[in-house]
C-alpha positions in Angstrom: 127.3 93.7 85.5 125.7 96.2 83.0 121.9 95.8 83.4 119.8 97.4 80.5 116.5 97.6 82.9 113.5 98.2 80.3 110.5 100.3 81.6 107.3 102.0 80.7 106.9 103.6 84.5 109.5 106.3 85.2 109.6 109.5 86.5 108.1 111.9 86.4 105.0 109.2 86.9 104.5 108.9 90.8 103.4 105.6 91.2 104.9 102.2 93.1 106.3 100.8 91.0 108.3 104.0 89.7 109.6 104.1 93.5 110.1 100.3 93.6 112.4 100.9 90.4 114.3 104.1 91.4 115.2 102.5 95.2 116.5 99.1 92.6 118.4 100.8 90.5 120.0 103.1 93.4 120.8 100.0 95.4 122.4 98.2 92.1 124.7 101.0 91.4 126.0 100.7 95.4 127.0 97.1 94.5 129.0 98.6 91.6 126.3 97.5 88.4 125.8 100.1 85.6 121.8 100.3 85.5 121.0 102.0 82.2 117.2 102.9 82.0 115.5 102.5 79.0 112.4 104.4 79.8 109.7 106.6 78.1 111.2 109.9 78.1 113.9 108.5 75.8 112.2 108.6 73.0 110.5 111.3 71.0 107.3 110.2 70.3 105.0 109.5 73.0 101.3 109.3 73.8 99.5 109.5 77.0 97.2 106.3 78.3 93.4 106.7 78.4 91.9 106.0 82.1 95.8 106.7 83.4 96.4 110.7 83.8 99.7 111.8 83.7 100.9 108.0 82.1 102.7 108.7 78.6 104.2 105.8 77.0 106.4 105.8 73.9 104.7 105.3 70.9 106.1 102.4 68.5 109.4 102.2 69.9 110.6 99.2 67.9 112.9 100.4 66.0 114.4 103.2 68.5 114.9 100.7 71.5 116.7 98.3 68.6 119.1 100.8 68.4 119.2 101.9 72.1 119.9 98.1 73.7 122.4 97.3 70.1 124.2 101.0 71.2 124.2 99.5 75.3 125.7 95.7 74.7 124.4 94.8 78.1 125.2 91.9 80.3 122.0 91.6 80.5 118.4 92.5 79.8 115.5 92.8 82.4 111.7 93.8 81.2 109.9 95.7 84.6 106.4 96.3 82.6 104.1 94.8 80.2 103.5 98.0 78.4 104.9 98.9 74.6 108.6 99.3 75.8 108.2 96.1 77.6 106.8 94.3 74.3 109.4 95.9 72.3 112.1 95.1 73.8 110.5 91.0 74.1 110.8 91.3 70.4 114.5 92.9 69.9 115.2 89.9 72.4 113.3 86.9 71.0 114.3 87.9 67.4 118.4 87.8 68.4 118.1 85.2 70.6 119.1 87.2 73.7 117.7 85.6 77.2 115.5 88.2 79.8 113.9 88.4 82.6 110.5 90.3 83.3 108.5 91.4 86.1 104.9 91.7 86.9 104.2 94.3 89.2 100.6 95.0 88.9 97.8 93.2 88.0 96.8 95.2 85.2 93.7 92.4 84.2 92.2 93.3 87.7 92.3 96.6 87.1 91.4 96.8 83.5 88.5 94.4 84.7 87.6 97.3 87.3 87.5 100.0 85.2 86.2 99.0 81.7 85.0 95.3 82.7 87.5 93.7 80.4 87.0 89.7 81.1 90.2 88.7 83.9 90.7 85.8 81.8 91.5 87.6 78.2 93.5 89.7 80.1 95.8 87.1 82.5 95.9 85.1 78.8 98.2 88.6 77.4 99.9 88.4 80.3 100.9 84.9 80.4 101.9 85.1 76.3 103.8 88.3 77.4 105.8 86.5 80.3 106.0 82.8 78.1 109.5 83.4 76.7 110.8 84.9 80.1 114.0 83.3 82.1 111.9 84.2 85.4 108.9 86.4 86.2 109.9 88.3 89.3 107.1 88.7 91.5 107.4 90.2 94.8 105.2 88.1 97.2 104.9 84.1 97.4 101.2 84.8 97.1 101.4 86.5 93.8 103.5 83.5 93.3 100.8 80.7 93.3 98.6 82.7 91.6 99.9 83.4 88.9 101.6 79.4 88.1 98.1 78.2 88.8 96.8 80.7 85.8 99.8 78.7 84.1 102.6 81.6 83.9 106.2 79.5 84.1 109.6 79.8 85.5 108.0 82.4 88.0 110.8 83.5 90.9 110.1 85.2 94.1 111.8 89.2 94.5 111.0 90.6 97.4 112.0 94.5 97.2 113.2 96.5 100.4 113.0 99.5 102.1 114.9 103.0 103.0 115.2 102.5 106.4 117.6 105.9 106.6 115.3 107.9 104.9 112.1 106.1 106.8 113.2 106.5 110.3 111.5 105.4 113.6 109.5 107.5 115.6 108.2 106.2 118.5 105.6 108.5 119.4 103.1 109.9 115.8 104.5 113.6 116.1 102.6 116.6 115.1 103.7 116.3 111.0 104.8 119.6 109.3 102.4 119.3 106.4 99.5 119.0 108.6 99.9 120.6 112.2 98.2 118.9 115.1 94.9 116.9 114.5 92.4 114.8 116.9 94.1 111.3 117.0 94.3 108.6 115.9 95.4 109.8 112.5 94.4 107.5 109.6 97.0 107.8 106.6 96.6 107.0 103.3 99.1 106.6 101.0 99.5 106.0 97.4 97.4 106.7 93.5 93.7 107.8 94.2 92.2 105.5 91.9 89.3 103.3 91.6 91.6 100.0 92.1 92.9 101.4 95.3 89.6 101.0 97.0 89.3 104.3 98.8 86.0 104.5 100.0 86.8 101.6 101.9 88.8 104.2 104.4 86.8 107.1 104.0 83.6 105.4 105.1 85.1 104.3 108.3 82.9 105.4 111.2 86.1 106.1 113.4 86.9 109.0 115.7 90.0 111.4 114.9 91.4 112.5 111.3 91.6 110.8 107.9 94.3 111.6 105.9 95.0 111.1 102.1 98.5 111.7 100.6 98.2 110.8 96.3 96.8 112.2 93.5 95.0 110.2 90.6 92.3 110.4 88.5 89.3 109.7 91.2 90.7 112.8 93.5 88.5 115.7 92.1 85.1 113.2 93.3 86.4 112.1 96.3 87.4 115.4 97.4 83.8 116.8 97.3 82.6 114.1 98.3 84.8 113.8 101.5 85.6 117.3 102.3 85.9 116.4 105.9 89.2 114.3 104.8 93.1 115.9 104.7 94.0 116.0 100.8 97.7 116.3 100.7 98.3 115.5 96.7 102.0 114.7 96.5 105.0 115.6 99.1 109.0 115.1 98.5 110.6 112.3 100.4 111.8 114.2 103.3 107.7 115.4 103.9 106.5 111.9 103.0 109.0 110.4 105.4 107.2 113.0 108.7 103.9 112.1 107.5 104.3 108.5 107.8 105.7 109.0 111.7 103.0 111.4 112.7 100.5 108.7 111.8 99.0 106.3 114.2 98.1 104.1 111.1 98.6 103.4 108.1 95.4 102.2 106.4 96.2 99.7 102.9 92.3 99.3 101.6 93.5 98.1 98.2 92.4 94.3 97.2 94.9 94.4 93.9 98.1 94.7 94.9 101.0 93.0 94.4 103.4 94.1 97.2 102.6 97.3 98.9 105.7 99.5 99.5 104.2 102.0 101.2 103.3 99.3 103.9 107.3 99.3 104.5 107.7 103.2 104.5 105.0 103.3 107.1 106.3 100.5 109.5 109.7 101.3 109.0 108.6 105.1 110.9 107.0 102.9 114.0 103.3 103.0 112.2 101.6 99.8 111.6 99.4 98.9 109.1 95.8 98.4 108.9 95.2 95.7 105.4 92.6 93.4 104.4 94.0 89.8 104.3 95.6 89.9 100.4 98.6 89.6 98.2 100.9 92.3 99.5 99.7 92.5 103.0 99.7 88.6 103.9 103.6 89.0 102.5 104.3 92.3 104.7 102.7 91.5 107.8 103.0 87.7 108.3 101.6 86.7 111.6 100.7 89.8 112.1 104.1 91.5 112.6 103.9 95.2 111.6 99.9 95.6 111.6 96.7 93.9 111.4 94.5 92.0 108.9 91.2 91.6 108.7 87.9 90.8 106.7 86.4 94.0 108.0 88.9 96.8 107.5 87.3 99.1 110.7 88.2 95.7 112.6 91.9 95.6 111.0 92.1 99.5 112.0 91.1 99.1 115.9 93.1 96.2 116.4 96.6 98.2 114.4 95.8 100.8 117.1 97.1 99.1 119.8 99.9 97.8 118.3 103.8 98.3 119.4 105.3 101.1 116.9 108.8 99.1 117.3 107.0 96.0 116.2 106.4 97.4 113.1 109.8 98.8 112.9 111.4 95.5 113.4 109.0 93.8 110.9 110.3 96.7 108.2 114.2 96.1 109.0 113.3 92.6 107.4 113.2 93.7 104.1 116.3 95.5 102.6 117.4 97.2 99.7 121.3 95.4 99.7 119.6 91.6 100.2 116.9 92.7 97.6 119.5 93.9 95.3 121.3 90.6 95.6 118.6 88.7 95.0 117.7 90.3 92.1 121.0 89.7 90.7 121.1 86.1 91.3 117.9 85.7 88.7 119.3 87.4 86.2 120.5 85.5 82.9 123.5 86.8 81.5 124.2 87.3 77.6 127.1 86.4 77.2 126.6 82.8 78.7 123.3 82.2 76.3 125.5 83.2 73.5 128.8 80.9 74.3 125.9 78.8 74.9 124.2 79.2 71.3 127.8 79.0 70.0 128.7 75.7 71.3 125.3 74.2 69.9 125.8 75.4 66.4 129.7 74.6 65.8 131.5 77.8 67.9 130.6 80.5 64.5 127.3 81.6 65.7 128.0 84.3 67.6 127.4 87.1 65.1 123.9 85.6 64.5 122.9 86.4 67.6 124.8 89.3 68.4 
């Protein structure tokens, strides 16, 4: 199948849904699908988000990305973010009759009601118009799930994505990381954007013995840094460093309250760390009954009781979620073209092809 997947987060962005996107697309082209990526850096003019550093987004695409997916004749069409790529490409669709898919990743209202105090209902009402005309809304957790059909989104469809567990390999003693040398234990990881949504001072406050460490970049670092100067700051590391990080751990600490999923959850467990998580979307999906890592109201709570966890729990919680099923399933709620169109055909007398084409 040739999958025209349309997104506003690519690299060189370093976030989680970039890496959710890169692993998909990898794992698609193993089961022999031609992924092309419609993404950002595609198109000349682009213009960087305020309140996002390092974000750029393409700048009224419309007529670009008409010619782009016209030039590609995909099977079919998937929309991975609600930003002006995604919106473009919903109206290239809608106006040619062409069926899609979409995806919500991030709860952009939460956050946008975080950091400028935009009302969460104005901003779930533009994401529910957004998703309307969708064939599914891929969500990644059952959780995100329910929320989102009681805020009356429709046709919503469980994806739950996977995890390298080559590249994430089990440790089962934390091991003295390259990036970091030996510290007093238990080390606390972090692992992801240092942003106000992620919760942060959650982790730093803990009163805990041993070493904090923070592994990210984002627009809160420069503050948090002075004002935590006692913490490890290791801004950004390639796969390989990430990958010895994660093992020399003891936990992994997951303060955020907004997430959707939480792949770096899976990276972590999948080395033999488990996961310390208040009880929310992402972490209720990742560690059900408490396979992998502990939840709990009180995060310093969550973080003693992850300490005395099995690492090979955690390991075999993480071999549950793989990139070849996630790939699969992924497939499966896809809406091919071709069929709407024969489809559309049939309806209007076998001629109307060309109309939609």
């Amino acid at each position: 199948m040739k999958i025209a997947l349309v997104t506003d987060a690519w690299a060189p962005q370093v976030n989680g849904v970039v890496s959710t996107l890169q692993a998909l697309v990898r794992a698609l082209s193993g089961q022999g699908h031609e992924v092309d990526v419609v993404h950002p850096g595609r198109f000349q003019a682009q213009v960087s988000v305020p309140g996002f550093p390092g974000l750029g987004m393409a700048f009224w695409p419309h007529r670009e990305l008409a010619g782009l997916l016209g030039s590609l004749c995909p099977d079919a069409i998937h929309l991975a973010t609600e930003g002006p790529l995604g919106w473009a490409a919903r109206r290239y669709c809608l106006k040619r009759s062409l069926p899609f898919t979409t995806a919500f990743h991030t709860k952009f209202p939460d956050i946008l009601h975080l950091r400028h105090r935009l009302p969460r209902r104005l901003g779930y009402a533009v994401m529910r118009w957004f998703h309307a005309p969708s064939a599914g809304v891929l969500v990644a957790s059952q959780s995100v799930r329910h929320m989102l059909e009681a805020k009356g989104f429709r046709r919503v469809r469980a994806w739950t994505p996977g995890v390298d567990t080559r590249l994430f390999g089990f440790e089962p003693h934390p091991a003295p990381s390259p990036a970091l040398g030996p510290l007093p234990r238990p080390v606390l990881l972090y692992v992801g954007r240092v942003a106000a949504e992620k919760n942060l001072p959650d982790f730093l406050n803990l009163d805990v013995p041993g070493s904090k460490v923070v592994c990210g970049v984002g627009p809160e670092l420069a503050s948090l840094q002075a004002n935590y100067p006692e913490t490890h700051w290791l801004g950004v590391l390639p796969p390989q460093e990430l990958a010895a990080l994660y093992a020399s751990a003891d936990v992994l600490v997951f303060p955020s309250r907004a997430e959707t999923f939480g792949g770096v959850m899976l990276e972590a467990m999948a080395c033999g760390t488990p996961v310390a998580a208040y009880p929310v979307d992402g972490p209720l999906e990742i560690l059900a009954k408490g396979q992998g890592g502990a939840m709990a109201h009180d995060l310093h709570e969550a973080v003693l009781r992850a300490l005395t966890l099995p690492r090979h729990h955690a390991r075999l919680r993480a071999l549950d979620f793989n990139w070849v099923q996630s790939a699969q399933q992924f497939v499966q709620h896809l809406v091919p073209i071709q069929k709407q169109k024969n489809q559309y055909s049939k309806a209007l007398g076998g001629d109307s092809i060309q109309k939609v084409a």
